[in-house]
C-alpha positions in Angstrom: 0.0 0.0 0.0 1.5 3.2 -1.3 -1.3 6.1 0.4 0.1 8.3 2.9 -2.4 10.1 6.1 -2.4 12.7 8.4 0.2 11.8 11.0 -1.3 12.7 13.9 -4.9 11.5 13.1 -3.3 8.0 12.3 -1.7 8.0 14.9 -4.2 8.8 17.7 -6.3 6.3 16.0 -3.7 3.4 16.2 -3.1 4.8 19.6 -6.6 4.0 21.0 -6.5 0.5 19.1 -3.3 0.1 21.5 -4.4 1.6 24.4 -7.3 -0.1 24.9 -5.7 -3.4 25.4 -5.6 -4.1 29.3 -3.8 -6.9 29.0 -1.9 -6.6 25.7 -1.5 -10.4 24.0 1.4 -9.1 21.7 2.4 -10.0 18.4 5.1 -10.0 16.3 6.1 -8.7 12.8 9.4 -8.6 10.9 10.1 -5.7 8.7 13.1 -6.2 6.3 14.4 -4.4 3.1 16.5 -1.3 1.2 16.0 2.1 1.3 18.3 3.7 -1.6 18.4 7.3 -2.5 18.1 8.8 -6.1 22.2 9.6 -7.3 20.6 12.8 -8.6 20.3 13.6 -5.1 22.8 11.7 -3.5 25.6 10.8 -5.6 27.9 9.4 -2.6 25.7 6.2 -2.6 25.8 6.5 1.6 22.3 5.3 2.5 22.5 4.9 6.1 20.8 6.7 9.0 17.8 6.4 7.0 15.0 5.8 10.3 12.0 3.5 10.1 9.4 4.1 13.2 6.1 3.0 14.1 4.8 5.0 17.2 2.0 6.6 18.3 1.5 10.1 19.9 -0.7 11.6 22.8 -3.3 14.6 22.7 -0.1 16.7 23.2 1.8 15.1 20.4 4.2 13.4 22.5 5.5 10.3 21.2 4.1 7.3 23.4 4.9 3.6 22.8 7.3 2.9 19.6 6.3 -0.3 18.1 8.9 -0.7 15.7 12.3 1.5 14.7 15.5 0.6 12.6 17.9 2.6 11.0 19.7 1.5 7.3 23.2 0.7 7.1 25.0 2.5 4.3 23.8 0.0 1.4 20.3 0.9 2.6 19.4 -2.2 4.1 17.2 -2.3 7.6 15.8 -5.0 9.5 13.7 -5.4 12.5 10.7 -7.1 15.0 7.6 -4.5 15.6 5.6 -5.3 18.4 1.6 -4.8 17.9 -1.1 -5.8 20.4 -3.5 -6.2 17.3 -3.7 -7.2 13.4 -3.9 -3.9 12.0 -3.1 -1.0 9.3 -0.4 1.3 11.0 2.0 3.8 9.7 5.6 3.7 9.0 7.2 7.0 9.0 10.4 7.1 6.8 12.7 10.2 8.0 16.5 11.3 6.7 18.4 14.0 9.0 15.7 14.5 11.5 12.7 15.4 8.4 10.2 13.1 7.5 9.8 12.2 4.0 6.9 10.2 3.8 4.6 7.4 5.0 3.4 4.1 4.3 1.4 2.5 5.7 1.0 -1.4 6.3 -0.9 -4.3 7.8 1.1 -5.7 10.8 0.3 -8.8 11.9 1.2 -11.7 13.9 4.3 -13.9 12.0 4.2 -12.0 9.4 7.2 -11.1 7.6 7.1 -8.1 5.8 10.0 -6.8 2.7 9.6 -3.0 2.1 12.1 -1.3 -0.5 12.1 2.1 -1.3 14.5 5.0 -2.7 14.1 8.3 -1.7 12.9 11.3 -2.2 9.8 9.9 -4.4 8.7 7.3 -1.4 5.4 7.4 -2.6 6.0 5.8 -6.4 8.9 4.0 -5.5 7.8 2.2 -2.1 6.9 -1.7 -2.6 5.7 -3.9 0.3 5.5 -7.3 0.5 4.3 -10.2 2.4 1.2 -12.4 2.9 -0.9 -9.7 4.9 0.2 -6.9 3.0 -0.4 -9.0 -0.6 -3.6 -10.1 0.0 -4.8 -6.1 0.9 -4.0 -4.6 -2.2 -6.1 -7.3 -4.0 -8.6 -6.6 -1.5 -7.8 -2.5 -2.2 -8.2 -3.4 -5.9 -11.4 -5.0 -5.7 -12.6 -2.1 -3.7 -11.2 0.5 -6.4 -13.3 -1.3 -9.3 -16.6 -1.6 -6.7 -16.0 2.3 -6.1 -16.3 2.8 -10.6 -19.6 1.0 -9.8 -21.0 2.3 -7.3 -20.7 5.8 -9.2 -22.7 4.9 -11.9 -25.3 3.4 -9.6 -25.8 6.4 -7.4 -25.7 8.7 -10.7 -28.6 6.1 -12.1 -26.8 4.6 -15.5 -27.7 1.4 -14.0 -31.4 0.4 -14.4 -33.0 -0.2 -11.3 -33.9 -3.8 -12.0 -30.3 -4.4 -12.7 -29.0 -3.2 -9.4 -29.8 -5.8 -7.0 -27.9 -8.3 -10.3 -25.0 -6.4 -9.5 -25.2 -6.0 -5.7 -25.0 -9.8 -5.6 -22.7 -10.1 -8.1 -20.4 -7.7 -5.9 -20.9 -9.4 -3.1 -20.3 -12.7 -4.1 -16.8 -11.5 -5.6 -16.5 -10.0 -2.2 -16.9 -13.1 -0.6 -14.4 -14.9 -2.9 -12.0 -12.6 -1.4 -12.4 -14.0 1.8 -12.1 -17.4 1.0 -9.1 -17.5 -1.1 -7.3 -15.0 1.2 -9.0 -16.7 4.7 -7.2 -15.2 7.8 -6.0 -12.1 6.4 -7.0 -9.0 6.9 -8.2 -8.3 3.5 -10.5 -11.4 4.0 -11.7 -9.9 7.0 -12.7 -6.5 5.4 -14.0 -8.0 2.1 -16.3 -10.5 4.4 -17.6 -7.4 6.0 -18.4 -6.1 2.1 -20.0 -8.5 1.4 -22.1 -8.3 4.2 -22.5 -5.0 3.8 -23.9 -4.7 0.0 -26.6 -7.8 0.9 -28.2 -5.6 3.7 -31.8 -4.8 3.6 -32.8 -6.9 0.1 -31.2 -10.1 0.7 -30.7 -10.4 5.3 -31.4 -14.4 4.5 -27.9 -14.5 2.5 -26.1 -12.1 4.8 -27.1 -14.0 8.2 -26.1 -17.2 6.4 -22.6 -15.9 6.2 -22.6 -14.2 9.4 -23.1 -17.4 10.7 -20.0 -19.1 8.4 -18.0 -15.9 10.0 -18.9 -17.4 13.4 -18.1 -21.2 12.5 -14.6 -20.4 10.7 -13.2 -17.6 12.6 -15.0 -17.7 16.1 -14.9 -13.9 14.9 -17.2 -11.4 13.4 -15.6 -7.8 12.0 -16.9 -4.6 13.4 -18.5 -4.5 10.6 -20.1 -7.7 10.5 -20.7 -7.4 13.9 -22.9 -4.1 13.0 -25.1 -5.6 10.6 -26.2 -8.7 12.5 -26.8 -6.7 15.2 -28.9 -4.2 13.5 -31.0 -7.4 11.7 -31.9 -9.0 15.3 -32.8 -5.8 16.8 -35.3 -4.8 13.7 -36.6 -8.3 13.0 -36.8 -9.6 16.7 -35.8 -7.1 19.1 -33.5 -5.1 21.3 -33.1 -8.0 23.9 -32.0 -10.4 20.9 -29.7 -7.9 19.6 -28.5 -7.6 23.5 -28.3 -11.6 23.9 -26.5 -11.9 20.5 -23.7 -9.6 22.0 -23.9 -12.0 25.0 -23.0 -14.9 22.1 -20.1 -13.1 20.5 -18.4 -11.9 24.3 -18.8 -16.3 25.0 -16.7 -16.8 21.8 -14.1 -13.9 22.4 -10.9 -15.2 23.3 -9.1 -11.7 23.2 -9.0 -9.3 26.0 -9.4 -6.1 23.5 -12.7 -7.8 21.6 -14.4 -8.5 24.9 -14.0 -4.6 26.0 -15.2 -3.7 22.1 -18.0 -5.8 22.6 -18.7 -4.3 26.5 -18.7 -1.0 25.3 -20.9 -1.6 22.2 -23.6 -2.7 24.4 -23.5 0.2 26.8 -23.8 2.6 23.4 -26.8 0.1 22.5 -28.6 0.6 26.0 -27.7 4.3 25.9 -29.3 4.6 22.2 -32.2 2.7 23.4 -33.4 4.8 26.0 -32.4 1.9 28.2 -30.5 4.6 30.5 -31.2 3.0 33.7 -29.4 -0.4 32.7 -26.8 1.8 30.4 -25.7 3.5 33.5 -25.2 -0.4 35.2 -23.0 -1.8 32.6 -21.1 1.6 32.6 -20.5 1.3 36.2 -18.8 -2.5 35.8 -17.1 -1.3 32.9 -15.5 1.6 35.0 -14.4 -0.8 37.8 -13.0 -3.4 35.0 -10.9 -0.8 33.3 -10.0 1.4 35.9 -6.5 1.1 35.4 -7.0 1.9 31.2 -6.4 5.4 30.6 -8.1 5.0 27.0 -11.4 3.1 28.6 -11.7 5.5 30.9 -11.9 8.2 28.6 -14.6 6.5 26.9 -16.3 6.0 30.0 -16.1 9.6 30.9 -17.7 10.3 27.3 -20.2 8.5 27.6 -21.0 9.0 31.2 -21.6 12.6 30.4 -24.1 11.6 27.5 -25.9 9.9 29.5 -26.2 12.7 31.9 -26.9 15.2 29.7 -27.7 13.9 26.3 -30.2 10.8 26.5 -32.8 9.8 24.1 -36.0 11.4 26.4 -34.3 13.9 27.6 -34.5 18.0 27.3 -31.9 19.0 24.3 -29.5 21.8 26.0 -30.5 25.3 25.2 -28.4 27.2 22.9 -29.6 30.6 20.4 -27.2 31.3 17.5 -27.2 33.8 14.8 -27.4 32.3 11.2 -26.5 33.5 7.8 -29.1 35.2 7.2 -29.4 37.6 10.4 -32.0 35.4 12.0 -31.7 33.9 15.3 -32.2 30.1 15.9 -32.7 28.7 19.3 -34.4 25.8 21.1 -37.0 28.6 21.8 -37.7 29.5 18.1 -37.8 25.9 16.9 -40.5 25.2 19.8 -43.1 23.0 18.8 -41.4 21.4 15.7 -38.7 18.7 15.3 -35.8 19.7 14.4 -32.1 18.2 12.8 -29.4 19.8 13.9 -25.6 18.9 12.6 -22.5 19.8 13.4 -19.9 19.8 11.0 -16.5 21.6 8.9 -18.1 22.0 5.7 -14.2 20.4 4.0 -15.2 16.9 5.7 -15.6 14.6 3.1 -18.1 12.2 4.8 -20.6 15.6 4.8 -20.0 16.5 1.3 -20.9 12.8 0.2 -24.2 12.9 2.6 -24.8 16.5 1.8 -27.3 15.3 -1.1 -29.0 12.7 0.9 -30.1 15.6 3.7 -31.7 17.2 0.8 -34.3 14.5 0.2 -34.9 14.3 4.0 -35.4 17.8 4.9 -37.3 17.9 1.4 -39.5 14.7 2.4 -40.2 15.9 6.1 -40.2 19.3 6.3 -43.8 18.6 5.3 -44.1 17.6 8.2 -43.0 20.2 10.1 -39.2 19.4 10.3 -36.4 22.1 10.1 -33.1 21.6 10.1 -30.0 23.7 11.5 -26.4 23.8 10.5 -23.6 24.4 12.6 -20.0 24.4 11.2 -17.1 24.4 13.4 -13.4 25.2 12.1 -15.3 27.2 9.2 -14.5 30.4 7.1 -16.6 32.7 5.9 -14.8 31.7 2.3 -15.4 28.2 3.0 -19.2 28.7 3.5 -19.5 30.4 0.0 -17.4 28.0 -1.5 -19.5 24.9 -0.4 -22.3 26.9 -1.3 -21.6 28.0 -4.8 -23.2 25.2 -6.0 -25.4 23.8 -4.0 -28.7 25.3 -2.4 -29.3 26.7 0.6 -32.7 25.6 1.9 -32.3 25.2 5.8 -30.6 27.3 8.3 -26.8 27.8 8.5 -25.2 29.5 11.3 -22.9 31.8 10.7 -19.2 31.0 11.4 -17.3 33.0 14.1 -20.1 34.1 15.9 -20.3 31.7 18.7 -17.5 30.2 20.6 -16.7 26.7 18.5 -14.7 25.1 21.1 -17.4 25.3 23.9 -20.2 24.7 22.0 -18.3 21.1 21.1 -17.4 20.7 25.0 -21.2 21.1 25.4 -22.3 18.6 22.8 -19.6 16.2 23.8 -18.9 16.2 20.2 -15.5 14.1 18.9 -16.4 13.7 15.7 -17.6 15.3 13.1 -20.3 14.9 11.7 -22.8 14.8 14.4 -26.4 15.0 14.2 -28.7 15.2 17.1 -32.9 14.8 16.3 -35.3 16.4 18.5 -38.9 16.1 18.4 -41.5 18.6 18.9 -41.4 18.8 22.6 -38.0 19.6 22.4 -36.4 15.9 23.5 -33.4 13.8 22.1 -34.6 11.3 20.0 -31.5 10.2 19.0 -27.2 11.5 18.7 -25.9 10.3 14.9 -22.7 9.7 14.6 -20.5 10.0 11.2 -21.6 6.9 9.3 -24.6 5.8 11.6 -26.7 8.9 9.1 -28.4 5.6 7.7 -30.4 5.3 11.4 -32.1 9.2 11.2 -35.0 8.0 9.2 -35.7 5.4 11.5 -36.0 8.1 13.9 -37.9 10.4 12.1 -40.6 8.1 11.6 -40.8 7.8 15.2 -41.1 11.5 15.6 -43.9 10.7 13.3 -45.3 7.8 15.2 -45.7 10.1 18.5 -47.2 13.0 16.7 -49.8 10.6 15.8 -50.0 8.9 19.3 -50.3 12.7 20.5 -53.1 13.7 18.4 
């Protein structure tokens, strides 16, 4: 894999996959290969003290826990063990003379063994990386490339509609190859969770079927995978199967890390749910579990303030801000209607992609009665009219720099963008949306609807 990221958000991502662990069951990978430079650069041909390190950094940006570093003699050659608590994508950073000049990342996994050559200063083009793991992902990144070329001209409509589901399963299905000719990899792993992912909603029979070979082979479902059945037991039997199919999966786990994923996804569940009461219960075991897990406990202290202050049922904290237009939008103003509101930068790609998809629902409901506010943090005035040169305006915007960003976030608990929050006419949560979870809001609108109805 030749894409490079963001240090620091990689890296506070990979941190919290490693900090999470309580009892890290560590693994092993070894890294191996040349790093030349370009003669045009560097005619002396004296490759060494080129550094290899994968480490992760604090909220501070101090480096914290270095997984792997080695440093090339003067051919270029390096070699080295890095230490992981978990199968994984993490980032190499390749640095000359104190500077970084790129990064790659990589899947590190257990007894692996990994060959990475390079020459410098075109990392990017020039980088190759080798090894089972690493192999089997860029067939799985190539498969995913070709889906993406399809996916376009379904969402722009060039596919008829009775062709579509043809080509879901066809998708699928090559999906699912993937994961049987690559089986314990983690490309196998994401392209199961693909698979799963493109039969949801028209074909749940097949999808459950190979949820339930995910369980017999590997023991294991994805987050992914896990998501989905989930999401099937609760809609077609019920929150307390969904709850008791968690309860299968944490008598399967055999890893420390999965059993606190899966303690922590039940808590959000309860929370979700309205189910505050017995939320609040797991929460507490949870806190006494981890206490010593500076990451968990984080997480804990998120959540513990949602459900304080932000529960389904409950009162949606006042605010009043001024929007684009001069107008001033507050819990006050919006009294007696639902209402949407969303939190975002207006450069964040997962917005722009659901951008057209909150057209049709504020179009759909604001019939009945819903309105929908926008409030972007980290935003110009230029960015604003940017995103807006070619798109419409139909809901209110607030206007950037005139409220205090950084405490309206504190007070929304918000970490990451973006998030949505639906109230309903009496001015209570029905529901915090988080990035990719936008699929869930009309399920919550209908209830909105539902009670409206009950009400009247």
């Amino acid at each position: 894999m030749k894409s490079t990221q963001t240090l620091f958000t990689v890296f506070l991502t990979a941190l919290f996959v490693v900090a999470c662990s309580s009892e890290p069951d560590q693994k092993q990978t070894h890294i191996e290969g040349q790093i030349t430079v370009d003669s045009e650069i560097d005619p002396y041909g004296d490759f060494s003290g080129i550094e290899l390190l994968v480490a992760f950094q604090d909220r501070e940006g101090e480096l914290r826990d270095t997984l792997f570093h080695s440093v090339t003699d003067s051919a270029g050659y390096f070699s080295g063990t890095a230490t992981i608590d978990e199968r994984s994508i993490y980032p190499v950073v390749v640095s000359r003379g104190g500077n970084i000049v790129g990064v790659i990342n990589m899947v590190l996994a257990d007894s692996d063994s990994i060959e990475f050559n390079a020459e410098l200063p075109d990392l990017p083009n020039t980088a190759t990386v080798s090894s089972r793991e690493n192999d089997a992902y860029e067939v799985y990144e190539r498969l995913e490339r070709s889906f993406n070329r399809v996916a376009l001209f379904i969402n722009a409509g060039r596919i008829g509609s009775d062709e579509v589901e043809d080509e879901l399963q066809k998708w699928s299905d090559l999906y699912w190859s993937l994961y049987e000719d690559r089986h314990g990899t983690l490309a196998a792993e994401n392209s199961a969770s693909s698979s799963l992912s493109l039969l949801q909603g028209w074909n749940d029979e097949l999808m459950m079927q190979r949820v339930d070979t995910l369980l017999t082979k590997d023991q294991y479902l994805p987050e992914t995978a896990r998501q989905l059945a989930l999401q099937y037991h609760a809609d077609s039997e019920g929150l307390d199967r969904a709850l008791s199919f968690l309860d299968e999966l944490e008598q399967l786990s055999t890893s420390d890390l999965e059993s606190q994923r899966l303690k922590m996804q039940r808590i959000e569940i309860l929370y979700d749910s309205a189910r505050t009461e017995e939320a609040t219960e797991h929460l507490n075991r949870f806190k006494a579990d981890f206490a010593d897990n500076e990451a968990a406990m984080e997480w804990a202290d998120n959540i513990t303030y949602d459900l304080d202050m932000l529960s389904p049922g409950q009162p949606f904290p006042d605010f009043e801000l001024e929007t684009t237009t001069g107008d001033v939008v507050s819990n006050e103003s919006l009294k007696g209607s639902p209402f949407m509101i969303e939190i975002t930068r207006f450069d964040n790609p997962l917005y722009q992609e659901q951008f057209e998809r909150t057209i049709a629902i504020h179009q759909i409901y604001n019939s009945f009665g819903l309105e929908v506010v926008t409030v972007p943090v980290s935003t110009s005035q230029t960015a604003l009219d940017a995103f807006f040169d070619e798109r419409s305006r139909l809901w209110s915007v607030v206007q950037p720099g005139t409220f205090d960003a950084e405490e309206f976030l504190d007070l929304y608990n918000v970490n990451q963008l973006p998030t949505r929050f639906l109230i309903n006419d009496n001015g209570e949560i029905i529901r915090r949306y988080i990035g990719t979870e936008y699929d869930d809001i009309v399920r919550g609108l209908q209830q909105i609807l539902t009670q409206q109805e009950t009400e009247s």
